[in-house]
C-alpha positions as a printed Julia matrix, in Angstrom:
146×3 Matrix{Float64}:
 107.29   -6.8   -37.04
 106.35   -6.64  -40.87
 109.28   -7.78  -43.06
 108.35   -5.23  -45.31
 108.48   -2.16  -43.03
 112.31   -1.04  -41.71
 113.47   -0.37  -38.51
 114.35    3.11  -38.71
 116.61    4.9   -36.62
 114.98    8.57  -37.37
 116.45   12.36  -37.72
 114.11   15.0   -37.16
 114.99   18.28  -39.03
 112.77   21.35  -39.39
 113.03   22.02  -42.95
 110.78   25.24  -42.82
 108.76   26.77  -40.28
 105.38   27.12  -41.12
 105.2    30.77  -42.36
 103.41   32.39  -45.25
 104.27   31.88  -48.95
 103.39   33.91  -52.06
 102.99   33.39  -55.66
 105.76   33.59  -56.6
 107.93   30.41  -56.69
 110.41   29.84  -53.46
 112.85   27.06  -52.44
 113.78   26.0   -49.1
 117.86   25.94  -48.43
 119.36   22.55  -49.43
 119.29   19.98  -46.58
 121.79   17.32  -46.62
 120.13   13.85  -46.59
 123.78   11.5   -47.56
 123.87    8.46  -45.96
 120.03    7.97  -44.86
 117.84    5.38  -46.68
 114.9     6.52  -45.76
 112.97   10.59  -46.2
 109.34   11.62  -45.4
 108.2    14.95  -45.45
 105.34   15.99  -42.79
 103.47   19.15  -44.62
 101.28   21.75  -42.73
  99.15   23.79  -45.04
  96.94   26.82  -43.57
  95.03   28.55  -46.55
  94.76   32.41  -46.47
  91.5    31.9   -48.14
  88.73   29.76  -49.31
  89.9    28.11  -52.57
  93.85   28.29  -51.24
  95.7    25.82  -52.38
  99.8    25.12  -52.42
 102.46   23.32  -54.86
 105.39   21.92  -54.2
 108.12   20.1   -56.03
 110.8    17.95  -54.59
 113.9    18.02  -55.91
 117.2    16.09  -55.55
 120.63   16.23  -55.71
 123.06   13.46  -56.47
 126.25   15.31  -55.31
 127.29   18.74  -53.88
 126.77   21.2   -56.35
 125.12   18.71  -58.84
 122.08   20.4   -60.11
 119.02   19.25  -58.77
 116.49   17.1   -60.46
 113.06   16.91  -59.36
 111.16   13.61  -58.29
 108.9    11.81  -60.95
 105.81   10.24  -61.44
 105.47    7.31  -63.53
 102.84    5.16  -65.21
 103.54    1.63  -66.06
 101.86    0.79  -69.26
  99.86   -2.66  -69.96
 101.74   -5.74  -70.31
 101.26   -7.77  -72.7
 103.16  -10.79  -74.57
 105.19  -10.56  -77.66
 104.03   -6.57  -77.26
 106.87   -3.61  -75.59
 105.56   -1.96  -72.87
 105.28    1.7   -73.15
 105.85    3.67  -69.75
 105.04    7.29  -69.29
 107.2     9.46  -66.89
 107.37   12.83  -65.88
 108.57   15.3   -63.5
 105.6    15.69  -60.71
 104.29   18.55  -59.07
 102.16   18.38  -56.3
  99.3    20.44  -55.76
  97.54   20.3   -51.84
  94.42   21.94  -51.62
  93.21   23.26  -48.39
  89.64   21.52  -47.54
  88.57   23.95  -44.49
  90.14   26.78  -42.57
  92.75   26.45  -40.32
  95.97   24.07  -40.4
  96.09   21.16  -42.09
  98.18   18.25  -41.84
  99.69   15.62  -44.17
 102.68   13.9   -45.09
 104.61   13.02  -48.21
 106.67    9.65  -48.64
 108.35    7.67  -47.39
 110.78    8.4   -50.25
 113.55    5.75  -50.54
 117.32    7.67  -50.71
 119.1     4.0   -50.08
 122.35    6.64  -49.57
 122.15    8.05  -53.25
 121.08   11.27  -52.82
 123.29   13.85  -51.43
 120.4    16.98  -51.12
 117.15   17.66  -51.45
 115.05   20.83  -51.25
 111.4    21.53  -51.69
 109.96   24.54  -54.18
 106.45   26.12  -53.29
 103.79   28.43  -54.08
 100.56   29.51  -53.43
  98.64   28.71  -56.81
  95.09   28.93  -55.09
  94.37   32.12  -54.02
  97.79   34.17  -55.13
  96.21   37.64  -53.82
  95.52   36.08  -49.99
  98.45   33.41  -49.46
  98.88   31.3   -47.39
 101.21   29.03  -44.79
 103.51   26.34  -45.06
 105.48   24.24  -43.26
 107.5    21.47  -43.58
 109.68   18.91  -41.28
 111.43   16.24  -42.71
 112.06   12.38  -41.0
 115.46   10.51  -42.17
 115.94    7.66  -41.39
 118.69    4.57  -42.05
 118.05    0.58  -41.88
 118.95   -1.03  -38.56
């Protein structure tokens, strides 16, 4: 086995059926993640119409009731010596666009918890074709170091 790949002892939850969405923005219910190490989100996507297209934020929660803070992107800057190295970070959105009718697949992660993260919900919204929405669907994977 790789070193760097765990042995995971995995939870399978259904975090929301695949079902349509709208353009207006909608969060799934909070799913409790404490004590895992490991999350992965496995997406389904089926457009309502050529151009559809869906984005979705994941957000986290450090305790019960803690606010929720959503996942971010970073960009390392150059290094260089005797010079600081400026970073740029931001709170990321991502946006799936559908590449042909019917459902597609694809997954998001894995996202390392290593038991510090109490919650975690997903926002979402049709941003392609707001007037013919489409589906989405999402099951999460949790899983803890053997």
């Amino acid at each position: 086995m790789d070193g760097n790949i765990p042995a995971l002892m995995p939870s399978v939850l259904e975090v929301r059926a695949t079902a349509i969405i709208t353009n207006v923005v909608q969060f799934t219910a909070a799913q409790s993640c404490s004590g895992f190490d490991w999350l992965t989100l496995f997406l389904e996507y089926v457009r309502g119409a050529a151009g559809g297209a869906v984005q979705y934020q994941i957000q986290a929660s450090p305790a019960v009731y803690a606010g929720w803070y959503p996942l971010s992107a970073i960009a390392v800057g150059a290094v260089a010596v005797n010079v600081d190295t400026a970073s740029n970070i931001q709170r990321e959105t991502i946006t799936y666009g559908a590449t042909a009718a019917g459902a597609e697949d694809f997954v998001y992660g894995p996202i390392l918890l290593r038991n510090t993260v109490e919650n975690f919900r997903v926002s979402f919204v049709e941003v392609g074709v707001p007037g013919t929405p489409g589906n989405f669907g999402i099951i999460a994977v949790m899983g803890v170091n053997r």
